[in-house]
C-alpha positions in Angstrom: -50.4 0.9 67.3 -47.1 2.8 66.7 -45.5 -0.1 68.2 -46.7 -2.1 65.1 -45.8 0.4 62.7 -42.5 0.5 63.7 -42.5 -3.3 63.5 -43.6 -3.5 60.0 -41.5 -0.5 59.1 -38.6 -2.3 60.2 -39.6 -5.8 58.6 -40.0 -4.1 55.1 -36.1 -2.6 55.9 -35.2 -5.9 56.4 -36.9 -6.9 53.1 -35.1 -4.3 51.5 -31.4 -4.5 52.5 -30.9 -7.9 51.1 -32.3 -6.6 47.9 -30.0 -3.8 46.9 -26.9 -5.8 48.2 -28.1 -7.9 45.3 -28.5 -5.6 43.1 -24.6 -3.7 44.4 -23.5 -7.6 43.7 -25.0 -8.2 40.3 -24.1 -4.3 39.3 -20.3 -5.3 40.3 -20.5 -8.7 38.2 -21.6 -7.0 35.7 -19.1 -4.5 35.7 -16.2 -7.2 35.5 -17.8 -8.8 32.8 -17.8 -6.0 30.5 -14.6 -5.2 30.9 -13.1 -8.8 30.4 -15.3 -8.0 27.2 -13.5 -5.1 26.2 -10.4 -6.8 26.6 -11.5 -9.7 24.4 -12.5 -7.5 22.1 -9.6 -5.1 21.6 -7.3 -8.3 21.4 -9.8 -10.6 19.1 -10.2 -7.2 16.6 -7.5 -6.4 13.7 -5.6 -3.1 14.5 -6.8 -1.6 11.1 -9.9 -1.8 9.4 -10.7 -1.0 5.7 -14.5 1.1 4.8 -15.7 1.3 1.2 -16.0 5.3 0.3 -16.9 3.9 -3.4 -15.7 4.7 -6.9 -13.8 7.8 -7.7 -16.9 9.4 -10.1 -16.0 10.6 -12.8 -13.0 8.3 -14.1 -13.0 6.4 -17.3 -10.7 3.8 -18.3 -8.0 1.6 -16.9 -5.5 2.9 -14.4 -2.5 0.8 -14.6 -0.6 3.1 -11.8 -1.8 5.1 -8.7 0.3 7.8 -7.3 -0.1 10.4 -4.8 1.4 13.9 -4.4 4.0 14.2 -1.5 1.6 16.4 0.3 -1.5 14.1 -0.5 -3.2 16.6 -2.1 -3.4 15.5 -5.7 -4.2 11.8 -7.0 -2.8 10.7 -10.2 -3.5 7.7 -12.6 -2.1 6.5 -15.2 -4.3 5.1 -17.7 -3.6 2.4 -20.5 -5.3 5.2 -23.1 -2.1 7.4 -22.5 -3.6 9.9 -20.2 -2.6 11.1 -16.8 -5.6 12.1 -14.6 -5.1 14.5 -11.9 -7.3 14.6 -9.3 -8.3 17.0 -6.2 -8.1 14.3 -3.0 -10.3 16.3 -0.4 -13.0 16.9 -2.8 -12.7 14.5 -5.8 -12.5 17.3 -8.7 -10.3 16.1 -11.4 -7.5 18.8 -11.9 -7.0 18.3 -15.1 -5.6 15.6 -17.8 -2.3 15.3 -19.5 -2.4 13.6 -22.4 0.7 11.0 -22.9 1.3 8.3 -25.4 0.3 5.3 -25.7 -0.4 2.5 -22.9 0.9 4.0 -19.5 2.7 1.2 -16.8 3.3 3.5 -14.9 3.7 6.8 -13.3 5.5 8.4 -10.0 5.3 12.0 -8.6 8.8 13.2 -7.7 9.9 14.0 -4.0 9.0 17.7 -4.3 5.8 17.2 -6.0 6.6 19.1 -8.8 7.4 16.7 -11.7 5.4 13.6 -12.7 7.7 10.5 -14.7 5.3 7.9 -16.9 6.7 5.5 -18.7 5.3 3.2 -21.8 7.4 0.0 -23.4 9.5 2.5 -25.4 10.2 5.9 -23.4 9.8 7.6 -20.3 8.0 11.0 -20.2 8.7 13.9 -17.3 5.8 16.8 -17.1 5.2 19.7 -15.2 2.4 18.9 -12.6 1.1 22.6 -12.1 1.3 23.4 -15.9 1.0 20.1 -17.6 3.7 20.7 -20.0 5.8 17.9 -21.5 9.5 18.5 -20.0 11.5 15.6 -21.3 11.6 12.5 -23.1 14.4 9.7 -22.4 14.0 6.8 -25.0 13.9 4.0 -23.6 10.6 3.0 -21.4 9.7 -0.1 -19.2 7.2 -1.4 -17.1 8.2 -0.1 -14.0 9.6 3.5 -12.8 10.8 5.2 -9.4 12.6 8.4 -8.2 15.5 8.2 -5.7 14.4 9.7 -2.6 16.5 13.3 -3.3 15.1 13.2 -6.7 18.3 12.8 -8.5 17.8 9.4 -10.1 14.7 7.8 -11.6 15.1 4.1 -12.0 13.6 2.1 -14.7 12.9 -1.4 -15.1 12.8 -3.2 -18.1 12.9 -6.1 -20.7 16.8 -7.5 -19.9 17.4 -5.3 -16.7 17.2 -2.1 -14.6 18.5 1.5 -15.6 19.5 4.7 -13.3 18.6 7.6 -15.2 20.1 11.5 -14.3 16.8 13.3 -13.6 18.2 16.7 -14.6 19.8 15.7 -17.6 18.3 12.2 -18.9 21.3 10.7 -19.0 22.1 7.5 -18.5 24.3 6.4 -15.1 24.2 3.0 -15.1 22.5 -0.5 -16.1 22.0 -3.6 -14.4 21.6 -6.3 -17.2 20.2 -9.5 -17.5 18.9 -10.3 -20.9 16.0 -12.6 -21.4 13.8 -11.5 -18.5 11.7 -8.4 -17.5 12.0 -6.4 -14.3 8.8 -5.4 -13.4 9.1 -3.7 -10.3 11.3 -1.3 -9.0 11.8 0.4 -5.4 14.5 2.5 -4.0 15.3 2.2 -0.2 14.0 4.9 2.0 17.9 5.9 2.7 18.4 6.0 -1.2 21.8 3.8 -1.6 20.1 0.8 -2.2 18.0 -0.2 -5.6 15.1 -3.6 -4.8 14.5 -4.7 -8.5 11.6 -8.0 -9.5 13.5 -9.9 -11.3 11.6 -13.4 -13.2 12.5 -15.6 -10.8 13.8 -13.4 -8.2 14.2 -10.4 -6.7 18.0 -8.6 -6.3 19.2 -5.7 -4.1 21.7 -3.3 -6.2 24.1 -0.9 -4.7 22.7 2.6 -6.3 26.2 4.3 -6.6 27.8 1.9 -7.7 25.6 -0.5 -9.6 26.9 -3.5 -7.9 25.2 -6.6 -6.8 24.8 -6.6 -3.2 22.4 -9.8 -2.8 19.7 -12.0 -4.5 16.3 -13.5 -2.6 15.8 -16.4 -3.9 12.9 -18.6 -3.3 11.0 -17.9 -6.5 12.0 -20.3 -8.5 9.3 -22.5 -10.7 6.7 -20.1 -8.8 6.7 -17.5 -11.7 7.2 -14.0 -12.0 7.2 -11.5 -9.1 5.3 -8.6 -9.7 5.8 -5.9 -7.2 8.1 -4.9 -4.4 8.4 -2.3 -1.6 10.7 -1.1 1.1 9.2 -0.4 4.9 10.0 3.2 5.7 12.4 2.3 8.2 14.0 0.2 5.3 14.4 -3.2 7.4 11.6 -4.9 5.4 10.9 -5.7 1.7 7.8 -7.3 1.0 7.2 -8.7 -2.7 4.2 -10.1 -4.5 3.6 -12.5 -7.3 2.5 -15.5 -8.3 4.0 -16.9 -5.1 2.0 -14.8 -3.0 3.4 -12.5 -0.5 6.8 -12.2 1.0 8.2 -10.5 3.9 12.7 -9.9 3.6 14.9 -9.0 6.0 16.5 -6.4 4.2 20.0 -6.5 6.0 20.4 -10.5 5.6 18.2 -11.1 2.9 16.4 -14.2 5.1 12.7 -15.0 4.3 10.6 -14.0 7.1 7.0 -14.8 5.9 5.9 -16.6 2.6 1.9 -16.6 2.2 1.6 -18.5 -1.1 -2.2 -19.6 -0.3 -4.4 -16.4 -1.3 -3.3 -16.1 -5.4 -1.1 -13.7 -7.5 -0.2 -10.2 -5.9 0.1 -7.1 -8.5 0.9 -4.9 -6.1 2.1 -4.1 -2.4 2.2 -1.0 -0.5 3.5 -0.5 2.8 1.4 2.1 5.5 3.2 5.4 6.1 4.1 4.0 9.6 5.4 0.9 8.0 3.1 -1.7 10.2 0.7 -2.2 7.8 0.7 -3.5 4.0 -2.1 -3.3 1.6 -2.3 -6.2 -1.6 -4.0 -6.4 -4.3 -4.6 -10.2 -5.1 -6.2 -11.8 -7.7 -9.3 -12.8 -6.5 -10.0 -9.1 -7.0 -9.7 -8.6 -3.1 -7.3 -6.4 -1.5 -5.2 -7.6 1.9 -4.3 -5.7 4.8 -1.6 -6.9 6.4 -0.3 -7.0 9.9 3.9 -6.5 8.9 5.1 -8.2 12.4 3.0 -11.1 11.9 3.1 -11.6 8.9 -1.0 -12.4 8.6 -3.5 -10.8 6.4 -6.3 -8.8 8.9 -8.6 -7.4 6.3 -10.3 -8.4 3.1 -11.6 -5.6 1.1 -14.1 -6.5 -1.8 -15.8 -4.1 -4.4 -13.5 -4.8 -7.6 -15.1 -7.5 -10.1 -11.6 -8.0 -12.1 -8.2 -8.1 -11.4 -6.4 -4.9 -9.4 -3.7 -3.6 -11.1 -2.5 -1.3 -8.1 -2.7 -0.2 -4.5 -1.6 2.9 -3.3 -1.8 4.4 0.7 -2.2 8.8 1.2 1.2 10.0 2.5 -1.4 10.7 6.1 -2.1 6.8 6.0 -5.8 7.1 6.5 -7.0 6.6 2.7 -6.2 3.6 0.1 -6.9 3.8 -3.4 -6.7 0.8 -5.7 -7.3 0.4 -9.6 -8.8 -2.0 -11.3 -9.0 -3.9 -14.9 -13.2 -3.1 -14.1 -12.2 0.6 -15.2 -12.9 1.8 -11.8 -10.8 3.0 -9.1 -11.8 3.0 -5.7 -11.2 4.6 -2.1 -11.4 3.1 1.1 -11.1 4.5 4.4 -8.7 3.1 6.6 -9.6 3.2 10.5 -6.4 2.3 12.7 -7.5 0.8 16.6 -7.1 2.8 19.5 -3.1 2.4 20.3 -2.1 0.4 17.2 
């Protein structure tokens, strides 16, 4: 009798062993697969990712311009009603409202924080952020306004050229002329000696001390009007948009490195804080993320229902906020992948 309990003890081993080296077998299979998965994946998915966080409650009106504090604390809009809205960023409180004149094109925080430029078609505008006080007026306005990275210069863009205006005293340093066209974009290089300025047809790279021509990117021509530049933060790249699309410049040759002219007008650009990722706001009320390297869009945010007027990333990189001709602005939370 033990003799056959052994035996069937032993045949039900036997029965067994062949089982779990199956199951080691298919537990090791399954194992490889996953991670061939997970490779797949992390190549297959975009290395940034835009989330809805929904409309900014609260505001009223359109927001031509989008600016953020230095420190990212504070959000400011400029409104075609006149007004500059100041809002709290970590809890979406508005600060408080400095009321300008007239339509507003657009507005920029200088490098300290401390003083906020607007300008209309006739004048530019300097107030006191913390106080809201009115600290200058220069006459003569445009569509388009940046500080110089020390803070020294704010450069204006207008009907028939560009102008580099003292910050301390208003006056005026130099002019780049050409009559019959507008300028509506300008952007000073991270390093602060050289001056990007959308021209019609074109866009042109002025030497900031000087005022000199230094080069001209063409490829614009017959496409219409370009409506936005920027400068990567390590200053190698422009991008531009307009009603050819987007553009990616060499900065130091001035060579065309990517033209998308397939996806509609672009308002407005806006490089990432780490300079590998741009945001767009197109025309089919959709914004673009952008890989910079490869010149290919990797995200489409929707929400807007009309036409964005502007695009604008947090100094930290992981907010965007874009404004709209639907009187809203919105925020969207940007999620970077693991080692991108």
């Amino acid at each position: 009798m033990a003799n056959l309990n052994d035996k069937i003890k032993e045949e039900k081993a036997a029965q067994e062993q062949p089982s779990r080296k199956t199951w080691l077998k298919y537990i090791w299979v399954w194992f490889v697969v996953l991670v061939i998965a997970g490779v797949i994946v992390f190549i297959l998915i975009p290395g940034i990712r835009g989330r809805s966080l929904g409309r900014m409650e609260g505001h009223t009106g359109i927001a031509m311009s989008i600016a953020f504090s230095p420190d990212g604390n504070t959000l400011a809009l400029g409104n075609t009603d006149g007004t500059i809205k100041l809002w709290d960023v970590s809890s979406g409180t508005l600060l408080g409202t400095i009321e300008g004149e007239n339509f507003l094109e657009s507005i920029a925080f200088s490098p300290d924080g401390n003083t906020i430029a607007a300008c209309t078609g006739t004048k530019i505008q300097f107030w006191d952020v913390g106080s809201g006080v009115m600290l200058a007026t220069i006459e003569g306005g445009g569509k388009s306004i940046a500080f110089s990275p020390d803070g020294r210069i704010l450069a204006s863009g207008d009907f028939g050229g560009v102008s580099l205006w003292e910050v301390s005293s208003g006056a005026l340093l130099n002019t780049m002329e050409e009559e019959g066209t507008w300028v509506n974009s300008v952007a000073f290089s991270p390093d602060g000696q050289t001056l990007a300025a959308a021209f019609w047809n074109d866009i042109r790279l002025f030497d900031v001390s000087s005022g000199a021509l230094l080069a001209t990117l063409e490829g614009q021509e017959s496409r219409g009007s370009v409506e936005s530049v920027a400068f990567s933060p390590d200053g190698q790249t422009l991008a531009s948009g307009g009603y050819a699309g987007i553009s990616f410049w060499d900065v130091s040759s001035g060579t065309l490195l990517v033209r998308r002219d397939d996806i509609g007008v672009v308002n407005s650009v806006a490089f990432s804080p780490d300079g590998r990722w741009l945001a767009s706001g197109v025309s089919d009320r959709t914004i673009r993320l952008w890989n910079v390297s490869k010149g290919r869009w990797v995200d489409k945010l929707v929400g807007h229902t009309q036409v964005i007027n502007d695009v604008a990333f947090s100094p930290d990189g992981n907010v965007l906020v874009s404004s709209s001709n639907d009187n809203t602005v919105r925020l969207w939370r940007i999620k970077y992948k693991m080692g991108q």
